[in-house]
C-alpha positions in Angstrom: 45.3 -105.6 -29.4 48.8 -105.5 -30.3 50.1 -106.4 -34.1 53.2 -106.6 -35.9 54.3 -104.3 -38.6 56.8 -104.6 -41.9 59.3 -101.7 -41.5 62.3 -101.3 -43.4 65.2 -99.1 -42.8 66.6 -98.7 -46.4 65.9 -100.0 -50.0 68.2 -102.8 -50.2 66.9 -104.3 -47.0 63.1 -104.3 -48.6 64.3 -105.6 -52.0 65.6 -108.5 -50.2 62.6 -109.0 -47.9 60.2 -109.5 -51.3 63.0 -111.3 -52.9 63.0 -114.2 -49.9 59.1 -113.5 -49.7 58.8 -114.1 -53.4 56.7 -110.8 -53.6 55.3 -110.4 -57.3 53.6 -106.9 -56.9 54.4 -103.5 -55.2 51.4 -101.4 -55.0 52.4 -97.6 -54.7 49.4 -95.7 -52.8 49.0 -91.9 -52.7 46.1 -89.7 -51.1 44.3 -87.2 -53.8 42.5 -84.1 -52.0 39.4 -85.8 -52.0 41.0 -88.5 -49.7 40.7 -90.9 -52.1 43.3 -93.5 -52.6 45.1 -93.7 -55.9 47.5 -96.5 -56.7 50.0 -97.4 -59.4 51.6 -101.3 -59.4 54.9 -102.3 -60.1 56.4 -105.3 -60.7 59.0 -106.7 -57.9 61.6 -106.9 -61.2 61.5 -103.5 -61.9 62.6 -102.6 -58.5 66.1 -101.6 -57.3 67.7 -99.5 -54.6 68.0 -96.5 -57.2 64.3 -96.5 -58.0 62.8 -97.1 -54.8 65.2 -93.9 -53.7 64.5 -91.9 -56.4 60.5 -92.1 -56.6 58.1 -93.1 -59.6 57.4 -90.2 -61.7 53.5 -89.9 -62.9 51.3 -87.5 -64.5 50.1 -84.9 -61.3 47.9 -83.0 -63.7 45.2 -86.2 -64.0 45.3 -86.0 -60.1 42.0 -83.5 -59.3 43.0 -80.5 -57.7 46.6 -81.1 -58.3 49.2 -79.6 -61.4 48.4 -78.1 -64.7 49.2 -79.6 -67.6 52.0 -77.6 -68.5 53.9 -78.4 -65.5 52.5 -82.1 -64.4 55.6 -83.9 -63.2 55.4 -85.3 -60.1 57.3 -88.0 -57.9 55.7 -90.6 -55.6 58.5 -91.4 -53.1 57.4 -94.6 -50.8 57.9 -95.1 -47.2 59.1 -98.3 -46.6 59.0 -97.5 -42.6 55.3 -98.6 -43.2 54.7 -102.0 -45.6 51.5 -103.0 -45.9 50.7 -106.8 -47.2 47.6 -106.7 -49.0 45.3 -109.6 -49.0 42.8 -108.8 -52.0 45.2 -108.8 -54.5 45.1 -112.3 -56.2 48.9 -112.1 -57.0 51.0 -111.6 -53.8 51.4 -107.8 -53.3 52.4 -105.4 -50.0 51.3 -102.0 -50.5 53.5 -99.1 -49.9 52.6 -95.6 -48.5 54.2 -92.6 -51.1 54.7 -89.1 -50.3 54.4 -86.9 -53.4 57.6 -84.5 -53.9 57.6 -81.8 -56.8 60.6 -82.1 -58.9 61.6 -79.0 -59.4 62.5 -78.2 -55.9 62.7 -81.4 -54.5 60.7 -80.4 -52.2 57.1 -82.2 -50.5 54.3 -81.3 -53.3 52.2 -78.7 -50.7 49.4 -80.2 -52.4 49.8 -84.0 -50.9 48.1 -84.5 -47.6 50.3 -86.9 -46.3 53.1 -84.5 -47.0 50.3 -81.9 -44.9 50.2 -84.1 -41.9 53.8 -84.7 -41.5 54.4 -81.2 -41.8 51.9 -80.5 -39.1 53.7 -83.1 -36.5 56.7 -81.1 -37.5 55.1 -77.5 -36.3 53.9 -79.2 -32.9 58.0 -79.8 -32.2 58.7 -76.2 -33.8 55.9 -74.9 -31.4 57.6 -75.4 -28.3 53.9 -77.1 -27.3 54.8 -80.1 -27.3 56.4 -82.9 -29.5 53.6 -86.0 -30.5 50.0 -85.4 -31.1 48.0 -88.8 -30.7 44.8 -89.4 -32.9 42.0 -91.9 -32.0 39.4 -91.8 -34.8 35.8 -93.6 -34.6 34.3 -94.0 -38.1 31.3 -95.5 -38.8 29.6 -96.5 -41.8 27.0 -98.4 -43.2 26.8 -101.7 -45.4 23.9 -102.3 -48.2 22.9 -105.4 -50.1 21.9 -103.6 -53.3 22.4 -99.6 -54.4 21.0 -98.2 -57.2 22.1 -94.6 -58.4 20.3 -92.7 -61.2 21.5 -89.5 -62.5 20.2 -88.6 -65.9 17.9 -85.7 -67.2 15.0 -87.2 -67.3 15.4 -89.7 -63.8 17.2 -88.4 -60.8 17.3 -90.4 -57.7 19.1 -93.3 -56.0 17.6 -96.9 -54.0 19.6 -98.8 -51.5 18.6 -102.3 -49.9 19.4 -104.1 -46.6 17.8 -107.1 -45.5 18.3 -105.1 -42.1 16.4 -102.2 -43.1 12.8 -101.8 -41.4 11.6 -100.6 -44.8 11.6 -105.0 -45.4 9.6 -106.0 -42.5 6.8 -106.7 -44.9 9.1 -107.9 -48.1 8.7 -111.5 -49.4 12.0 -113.7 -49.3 12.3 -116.9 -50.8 13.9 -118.5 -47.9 10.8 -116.7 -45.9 11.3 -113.5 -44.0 12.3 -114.0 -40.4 11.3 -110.7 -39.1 13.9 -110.3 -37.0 15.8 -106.8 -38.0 16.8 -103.1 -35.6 14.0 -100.7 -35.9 15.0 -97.1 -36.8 17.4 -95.5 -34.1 17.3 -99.3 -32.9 20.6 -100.6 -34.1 22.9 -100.2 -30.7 24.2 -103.2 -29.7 21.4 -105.5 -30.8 22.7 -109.4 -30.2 22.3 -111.4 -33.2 19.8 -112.3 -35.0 18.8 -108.8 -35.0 22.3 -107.9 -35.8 22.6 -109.6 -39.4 26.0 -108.3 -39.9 28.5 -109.3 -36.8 30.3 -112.1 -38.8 31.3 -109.6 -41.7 32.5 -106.9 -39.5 34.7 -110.2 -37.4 36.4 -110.3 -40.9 36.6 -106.9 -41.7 38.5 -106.4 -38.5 40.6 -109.2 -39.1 41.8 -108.0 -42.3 42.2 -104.8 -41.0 44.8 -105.9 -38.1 46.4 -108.7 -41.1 47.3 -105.1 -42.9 49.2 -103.6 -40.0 46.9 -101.7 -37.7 46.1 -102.6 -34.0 42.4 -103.0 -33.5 40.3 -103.1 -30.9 36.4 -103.9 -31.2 33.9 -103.9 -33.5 29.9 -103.4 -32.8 26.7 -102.6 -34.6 25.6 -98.5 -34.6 22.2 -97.0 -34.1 20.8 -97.3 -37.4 19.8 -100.4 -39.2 23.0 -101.4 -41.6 25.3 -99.5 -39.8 28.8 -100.8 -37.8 31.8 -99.5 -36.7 35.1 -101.0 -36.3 37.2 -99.8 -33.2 40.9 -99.3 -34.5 43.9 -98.5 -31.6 44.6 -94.3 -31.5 48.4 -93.9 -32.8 50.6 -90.5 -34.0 48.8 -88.3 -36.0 50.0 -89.6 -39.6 49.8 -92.8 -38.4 46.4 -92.4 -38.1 45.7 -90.8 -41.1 47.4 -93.9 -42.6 45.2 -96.1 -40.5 42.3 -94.6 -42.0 42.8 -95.0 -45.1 43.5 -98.8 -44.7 40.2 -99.0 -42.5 38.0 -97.8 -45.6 40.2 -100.0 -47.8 39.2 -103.3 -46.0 36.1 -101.8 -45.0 34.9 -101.7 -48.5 36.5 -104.6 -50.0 35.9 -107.4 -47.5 31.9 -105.9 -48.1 32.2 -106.6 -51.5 34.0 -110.0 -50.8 30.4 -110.8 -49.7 28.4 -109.6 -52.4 27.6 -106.1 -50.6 28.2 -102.4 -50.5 30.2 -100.6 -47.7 30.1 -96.8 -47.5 31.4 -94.1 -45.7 28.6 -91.3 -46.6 27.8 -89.2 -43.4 23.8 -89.2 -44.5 23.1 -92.1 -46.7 19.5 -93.1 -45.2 16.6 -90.2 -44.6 15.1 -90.0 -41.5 17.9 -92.1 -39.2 21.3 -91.2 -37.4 24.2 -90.4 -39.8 27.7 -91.6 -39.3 30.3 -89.7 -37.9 33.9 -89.9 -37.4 34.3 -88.7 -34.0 38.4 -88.4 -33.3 40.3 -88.4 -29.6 43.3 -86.0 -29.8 45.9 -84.9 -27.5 49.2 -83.7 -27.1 52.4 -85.0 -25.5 56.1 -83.9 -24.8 58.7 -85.7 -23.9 56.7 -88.4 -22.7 54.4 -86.6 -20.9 50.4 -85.9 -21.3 50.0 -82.2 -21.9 46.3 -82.6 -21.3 46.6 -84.1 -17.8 45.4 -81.5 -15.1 44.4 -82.6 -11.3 41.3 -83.2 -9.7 40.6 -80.0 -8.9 40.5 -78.9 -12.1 37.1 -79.5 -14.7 37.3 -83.2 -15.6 41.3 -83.4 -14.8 41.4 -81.5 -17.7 45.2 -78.8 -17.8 44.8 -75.5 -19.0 46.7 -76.3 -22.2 43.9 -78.7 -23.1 41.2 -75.8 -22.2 43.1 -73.7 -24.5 43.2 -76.5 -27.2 39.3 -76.8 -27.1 39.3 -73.2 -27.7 40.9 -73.3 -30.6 38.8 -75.8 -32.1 35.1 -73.9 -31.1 37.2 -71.0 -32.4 37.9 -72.5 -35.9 35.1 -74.9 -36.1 33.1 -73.3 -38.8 36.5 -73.6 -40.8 37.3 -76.4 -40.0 34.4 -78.3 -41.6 35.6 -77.6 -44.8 37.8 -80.5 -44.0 36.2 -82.2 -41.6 33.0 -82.0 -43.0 33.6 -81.7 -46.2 31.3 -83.2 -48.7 27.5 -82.0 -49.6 26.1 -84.6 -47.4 28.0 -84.1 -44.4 25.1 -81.0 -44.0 22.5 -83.6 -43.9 24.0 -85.1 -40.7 24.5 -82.3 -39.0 21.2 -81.0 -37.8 19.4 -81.5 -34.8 17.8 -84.7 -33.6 20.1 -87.6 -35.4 22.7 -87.3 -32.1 24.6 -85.2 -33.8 26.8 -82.5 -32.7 25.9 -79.1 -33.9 26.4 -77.0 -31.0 29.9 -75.8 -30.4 30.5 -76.6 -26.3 32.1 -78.8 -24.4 31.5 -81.0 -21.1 32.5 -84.1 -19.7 30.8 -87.2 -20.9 28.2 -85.4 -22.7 27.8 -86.9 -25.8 25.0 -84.4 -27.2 28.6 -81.5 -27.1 30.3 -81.0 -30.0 33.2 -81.4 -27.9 33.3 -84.6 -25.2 35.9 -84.8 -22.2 35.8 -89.2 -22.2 36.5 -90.4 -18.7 39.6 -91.7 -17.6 41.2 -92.7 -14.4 44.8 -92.4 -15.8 46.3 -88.8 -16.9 47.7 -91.0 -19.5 44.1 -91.2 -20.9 42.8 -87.5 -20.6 42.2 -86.4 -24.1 39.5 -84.6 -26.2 37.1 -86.0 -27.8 35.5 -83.7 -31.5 32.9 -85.2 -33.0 31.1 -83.4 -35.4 33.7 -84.3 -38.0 32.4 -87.4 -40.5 34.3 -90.2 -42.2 33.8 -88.4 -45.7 36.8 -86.2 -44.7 40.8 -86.6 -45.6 42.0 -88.0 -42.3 45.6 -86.7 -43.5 43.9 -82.9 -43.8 41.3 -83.2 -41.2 43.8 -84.4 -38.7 46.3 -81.3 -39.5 43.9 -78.6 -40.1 42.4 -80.0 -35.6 45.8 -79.7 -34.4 47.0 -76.5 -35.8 43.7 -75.1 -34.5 44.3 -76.5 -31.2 47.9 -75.1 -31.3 46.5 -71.8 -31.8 44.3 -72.1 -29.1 46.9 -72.7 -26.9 49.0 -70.3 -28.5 47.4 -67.8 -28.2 45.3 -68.7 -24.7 41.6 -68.7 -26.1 39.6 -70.2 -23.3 36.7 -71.9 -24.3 34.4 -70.5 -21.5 32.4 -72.5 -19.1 31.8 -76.3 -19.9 28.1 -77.2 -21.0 27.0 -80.4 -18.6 23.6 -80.0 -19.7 21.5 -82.3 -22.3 22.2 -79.4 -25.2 19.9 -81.1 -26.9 16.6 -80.4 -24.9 17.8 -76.7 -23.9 15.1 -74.1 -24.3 15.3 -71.6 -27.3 16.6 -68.3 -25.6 19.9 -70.7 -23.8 20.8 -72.3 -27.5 20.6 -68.6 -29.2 24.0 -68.2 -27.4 26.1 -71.1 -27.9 27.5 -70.8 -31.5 27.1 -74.0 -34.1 28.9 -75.4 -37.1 28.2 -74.7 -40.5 24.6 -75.5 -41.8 26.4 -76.3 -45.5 29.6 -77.0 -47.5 29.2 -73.3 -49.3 28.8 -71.8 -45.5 32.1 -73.9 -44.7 33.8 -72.7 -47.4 33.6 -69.1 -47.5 34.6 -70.1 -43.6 37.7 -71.3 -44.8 38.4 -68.6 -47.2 38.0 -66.2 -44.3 39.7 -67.7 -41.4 43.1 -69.6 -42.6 45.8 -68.0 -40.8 46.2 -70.4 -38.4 46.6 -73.2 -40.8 49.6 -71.3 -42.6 51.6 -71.2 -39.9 54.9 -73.0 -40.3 54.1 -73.3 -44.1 52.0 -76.3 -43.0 49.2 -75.3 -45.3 49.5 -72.9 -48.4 47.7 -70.5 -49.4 47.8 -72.1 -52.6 47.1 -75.4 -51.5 43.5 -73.8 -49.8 42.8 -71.8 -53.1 42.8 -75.1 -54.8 41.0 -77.0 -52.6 38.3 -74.3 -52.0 37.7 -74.5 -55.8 37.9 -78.0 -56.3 35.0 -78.3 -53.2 32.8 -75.5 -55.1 32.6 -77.5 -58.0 31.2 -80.0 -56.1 29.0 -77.8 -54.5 27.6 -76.4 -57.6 26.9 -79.6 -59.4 24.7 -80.3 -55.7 23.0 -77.1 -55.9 22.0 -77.1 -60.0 21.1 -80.7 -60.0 17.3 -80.8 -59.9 16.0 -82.7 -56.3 13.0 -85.4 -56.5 12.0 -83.5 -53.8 10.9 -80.6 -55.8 8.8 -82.4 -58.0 6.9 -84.0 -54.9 6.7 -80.0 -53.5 6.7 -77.3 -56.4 5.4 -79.6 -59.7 1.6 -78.5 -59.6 2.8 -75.0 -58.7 
């Protein structure tokens, strides 16, 4: 589905756009490491050409992950080529996209995603490979009507609750319990009144396209409480962009209705996890670089072979971004659909790596989908591509395609095919060993990785030390 966009081609043309709109707010958005989006507001008087040129100074060092103290200047300079109107705010408000930029060389902060992702569409035209890379992410996630979270010393746990949940088939309701719910790995396409949740996923996609980004579909997923929204593929910043506006009126149009959106890869026990499976491909000059004949394994080129080989290649590495929160590990283990072995075959969705059918060459892409919607798009997005490029680069072929059901393969047959990571520490000392690729073209830095390796651990220790319920149910009458 097609929708409009605000673009602007200078300052003085969007200063006059919220003049004659009688905008009150500009809402300055960034993206920390975490992918998290930070925002700072300004009023539509303080605006002029000179400022909205310049950039907003702000303090980088409260930014995790970012600058010291000593030296925590930084600049958020907006994009008005994307204007976002923002219809939560209760005063009227667009929402601008910022790139940070480091004032003492006036350069993109190496630190700022965004500033990551544009600098990877910049190596695919340095490459000679090609000139666009498309993106087409899928992420799902799941909605709650009540979360509890307890973390203290003496009571550690957490308690969700979804009238949608099998866990209420028994539960009194006032209004009487109508019985009718998805049972565990039940949730696919139910029609209502199974599916409880089609009307707030209506408006979540509404808003969604009302804030600038072509959408598509939206559908329940295999577990009980969980949806995803289907969002048009675009460039690969774009997308990263898209993202980020997906979770925003993901999560505040479910708390418009009194409930709790989130994009944790493993939030229930003992039911499928959500992923964030993402199409790529790669294009010059108007042409699909992935777009072989029919001779060849699902009309798939050679440059797409060596693309897929650069992604099984990197994998393990690559789920520090992709994958790259404690419970992403949770997801990824055998039985919950998910992808853990590291093949690929055509239409197979139990490979980490799916060729999706299409009849156009337009269409032929590849489809990775062990990555999860905890990740940064704007890293996750860059770190697949400049594996990929390597890949094709450098020729790695990624061996015979796997058109078997991987996930009923006998024990000797799975010894050989390599998998991702089994945790965020196994993922991380991944990254710290394999990088090269990613530095290429001064698209990553080293320093950028050292800080985002160290900003993960912490994470990863405070998961590690903190004490697990489950050890009191196994070791406490040790």
């Amino acid at each position: 589905m097609s929708v409009s966009r605000l673009s602007f081609k200078n300052a003085k043309d969007f200063l006059k756009y919220i003049k004659e709109e009688n905008i009150q707010y500009v809402d300055m958005n960034f993206t920390d490491l975490r992918g998290k989006w930070q925002h700072t507001t300004e009023h539509a008087s303080s605006l002029d050409e000179y400022k909205l040129d310049r950039g907003i100074f702000f303090d980088g060092s409260s930014i995790a992950g970012w600058k010291d103290i000593n030296e925590s200047d930084m600049i958020m300079k907006p994009d008005l080529g994307r204007v976002i109107p923002d219809p939560f705010a209760a005063q009227k408000t667009v929402k601008l996209f910022c790139d940070i930029y480091d004032p003492s060389t006036g350069a993109p902060y190496d630190h700022d995603p965004r500033s990551i992702a544009k600098a990877a569409e910049g190596y695919i035209k340095k490459s000679g490979v090609g000139d666009t890379a498309y993106f087409g992410p899928e992420a799902e996630f799941f909605i709650f009507d009540d979360v509890k979270i307890h973390m203290q010393q003496n009571k550690v746990g957490f308690e969700i609750d979804s009238e949608e949940g099998p866990y209420n088939s028994g539960k009194h309701y006032d209004t009487g319990n109508l019985g009718h719910r998805p049972q565990d790995k039940g949730g696919y396409f139910p029609e209502s009144p199974v599916d409880q949740l089609s009307d707030i996923r209506g408006e979540m996609l509404t808003v969604i396209q009302s804030m600038g980004v072509a959408v598509e579909k939206h559908h329940h997923e295999v577990a009980p409480s969980q949806c995803e929204l289907g969002i048009l593929y675009s460039t690969l910043t774009d997308s990263a962009d898209n993202i980020q506006i997906y979770k925003h009126g993901v999560h505040n149009v479910a708390a418009s209705y009194g409930k709790s959106a989130t994009f944790m890869p493993k939030p229930v026990f003992g039911d499928n996890g959500s992923g964030m499976h993402v199409h790529q491909s790669i294009w010059k000059a108007g042409s699909p670089l992935f777009a072989g004949t029919d001779k060849d394994y699902a009309g798939l080129s050679e440059t797409a072979l060596y693309y897929i080989g650069g992604i099984i290649k990197h994998a393990r590495s690559l789920n520090a971004f992709t994958n790259p929160s404690t419970n992403s590990y949770k997801r990824l283990v055998p039985g919950y659909e998910a992808p853990v072995l590291l093949a690929y075959s055509a239409r197979n969705r139990s490979a980490s790596c799916r060729i999706p059918y299409s009849a156009s060459p337009k269409g032929k892409r590849v489809e990775i989908r062990f990555p999860d919607p905890s990740a940064n798009p704007y890293l996750a997005f860059a770190a697949m591509v400049m594996a990929g490029l390597d890949g094709i680069e450098n020729k790695i072929h990624p061996g015979e395609a796997m058109d078997k059901n991987l996930y009923d393969l006998p024990k000797n047959e799975l010894e050989n095919i390599p998998t991702v990571c089994h945790s965020l520490r196994t993922a991380l000392t991944a990254l710290r060993n394999d990088h090269a690729y990613l530095l290429k073209g001064d698209v990553f830095t080293k320093d950028m990785i050292v800080s985002y390796i160290a900003l993960k651990e912490e994470e990863n220790e405070y998961y590690e030390t903190m004490v697990h319920p489950a050890e009191y149910k196994l070791y406490y009458s040790c």
